[in-house]
C-alpha positions as CSV (number, residue, x, y, z in Angstrom):
1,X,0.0,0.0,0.0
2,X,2.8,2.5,0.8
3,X,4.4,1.6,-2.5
4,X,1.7,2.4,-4.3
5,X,1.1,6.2,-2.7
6,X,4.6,6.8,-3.3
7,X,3.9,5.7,-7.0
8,X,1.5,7.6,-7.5
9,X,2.6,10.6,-5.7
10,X,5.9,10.3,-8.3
11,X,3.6,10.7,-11.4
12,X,1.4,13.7,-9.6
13,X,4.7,15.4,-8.6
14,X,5.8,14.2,-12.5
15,X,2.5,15.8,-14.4
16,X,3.0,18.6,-12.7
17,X,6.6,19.7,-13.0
18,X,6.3,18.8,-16.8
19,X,5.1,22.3,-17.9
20,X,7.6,23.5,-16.0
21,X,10.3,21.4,-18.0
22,X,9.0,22.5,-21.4
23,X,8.5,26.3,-20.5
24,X,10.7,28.5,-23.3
25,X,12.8,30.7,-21.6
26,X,12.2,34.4,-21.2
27,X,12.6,36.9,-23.4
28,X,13.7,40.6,-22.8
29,X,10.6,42.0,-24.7
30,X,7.2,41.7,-22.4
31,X,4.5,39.7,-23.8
32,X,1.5,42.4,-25.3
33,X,-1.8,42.1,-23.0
34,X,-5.1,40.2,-25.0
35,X,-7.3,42.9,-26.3
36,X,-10.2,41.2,-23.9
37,X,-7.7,42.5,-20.6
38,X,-6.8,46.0,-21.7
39,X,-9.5,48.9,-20.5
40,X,-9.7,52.1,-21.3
41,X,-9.5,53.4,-17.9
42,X,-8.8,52.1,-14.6
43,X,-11.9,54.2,-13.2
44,X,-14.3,52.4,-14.8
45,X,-16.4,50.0,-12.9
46,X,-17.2,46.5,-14.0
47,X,-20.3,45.1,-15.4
48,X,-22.9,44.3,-13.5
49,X,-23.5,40.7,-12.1
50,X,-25.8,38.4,-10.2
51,X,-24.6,37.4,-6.7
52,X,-26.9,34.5,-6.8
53,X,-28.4,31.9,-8.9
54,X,-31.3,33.3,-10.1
55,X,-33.0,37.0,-8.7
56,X,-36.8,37.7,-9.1
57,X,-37.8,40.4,-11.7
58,X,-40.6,43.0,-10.1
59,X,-42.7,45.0,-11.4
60,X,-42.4,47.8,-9.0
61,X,-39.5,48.3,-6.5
62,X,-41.0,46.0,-3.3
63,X,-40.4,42.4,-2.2
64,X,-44.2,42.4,-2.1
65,X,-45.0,43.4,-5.7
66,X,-45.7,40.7,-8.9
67,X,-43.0,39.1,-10.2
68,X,-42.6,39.7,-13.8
69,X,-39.9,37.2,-14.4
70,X,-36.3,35.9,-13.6
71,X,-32.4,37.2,-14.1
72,X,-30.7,34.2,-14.2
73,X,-27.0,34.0,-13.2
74,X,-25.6,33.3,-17.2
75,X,-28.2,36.6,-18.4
76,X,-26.9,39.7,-19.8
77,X,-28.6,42.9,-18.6
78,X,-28.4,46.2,-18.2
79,X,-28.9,48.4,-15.2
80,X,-30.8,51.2,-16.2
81,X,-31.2,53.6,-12.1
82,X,-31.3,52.9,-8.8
83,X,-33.9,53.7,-5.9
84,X,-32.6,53.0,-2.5
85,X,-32.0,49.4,-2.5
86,X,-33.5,48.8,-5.9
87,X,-32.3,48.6,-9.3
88,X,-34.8,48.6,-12.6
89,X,-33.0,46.4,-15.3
90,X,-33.5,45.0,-18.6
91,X,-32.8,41.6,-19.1
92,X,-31.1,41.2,-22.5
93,X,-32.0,37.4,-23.0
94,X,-35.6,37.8,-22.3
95,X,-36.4,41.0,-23.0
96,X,-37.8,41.4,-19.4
97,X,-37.6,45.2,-18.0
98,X,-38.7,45.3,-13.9
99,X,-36.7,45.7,-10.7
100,X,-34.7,43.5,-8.7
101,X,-33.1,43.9,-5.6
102,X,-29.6,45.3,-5.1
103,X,-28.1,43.6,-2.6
104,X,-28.3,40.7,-5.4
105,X,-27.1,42.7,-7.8
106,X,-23.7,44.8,-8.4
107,X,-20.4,45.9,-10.2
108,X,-17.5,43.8,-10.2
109,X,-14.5,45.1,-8.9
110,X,-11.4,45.5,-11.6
111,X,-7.7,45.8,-11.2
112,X,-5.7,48.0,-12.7
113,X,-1.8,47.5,-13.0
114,X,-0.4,51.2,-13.6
């Protein structure tokens, strides 16, 4: 049995150590950022996402109003104001416009490497 750990710990330790083994080695000009990481500014926020699974779309700014649909998680939308802790939104995928609670709902937080 303690063979066998040590075996297998030998081929982990190996798997992993192989990318190191095959790396190129560095060169003196830095690597150019993807287009996808590059911003325009390091003050602007994030895009908005879902905390949650799913949040409940309302028609009016209340945990007691009618439910007009559903932001899922995997949705685009769009924030378009806020009202204390409410935010009215359009769901891209659906179409759905209503309001949805904020604490469920908020801007990423970016980094920015001056």
């Amino acid at each position: 049995m303690r063979s066998t750990r040590i075996v297998v710990s030998a081929a982990v330790l190996g798997a992993l150590a192989l990318p190191l083994v095959s790396a190129t080695a560095a060169s003196a000009t830095p690597a150019q950022a993807p287009a996808s990481l590059v911003t325009t500014s390091c003050t602007d926020p994030g895009p908005w996402v879902i905390a949650t699974k799913a949040v409940t779309i309302r028609s009016k700014a209340s945990a007691k109003s009618t439910a007009v649909g559903i932001l899922y998680k995997g949705h685009k939308f769009t924030v378009h104001k806020t009202s204390g802790k409410w935010r009215y939104i359009t769901d891209k995928t659906t179409g759905v416009k209503g309001w949805v609670s904020a604490k469920y709902v908020y801007r990423t937080v970016g980094m920015c490497l001056d």
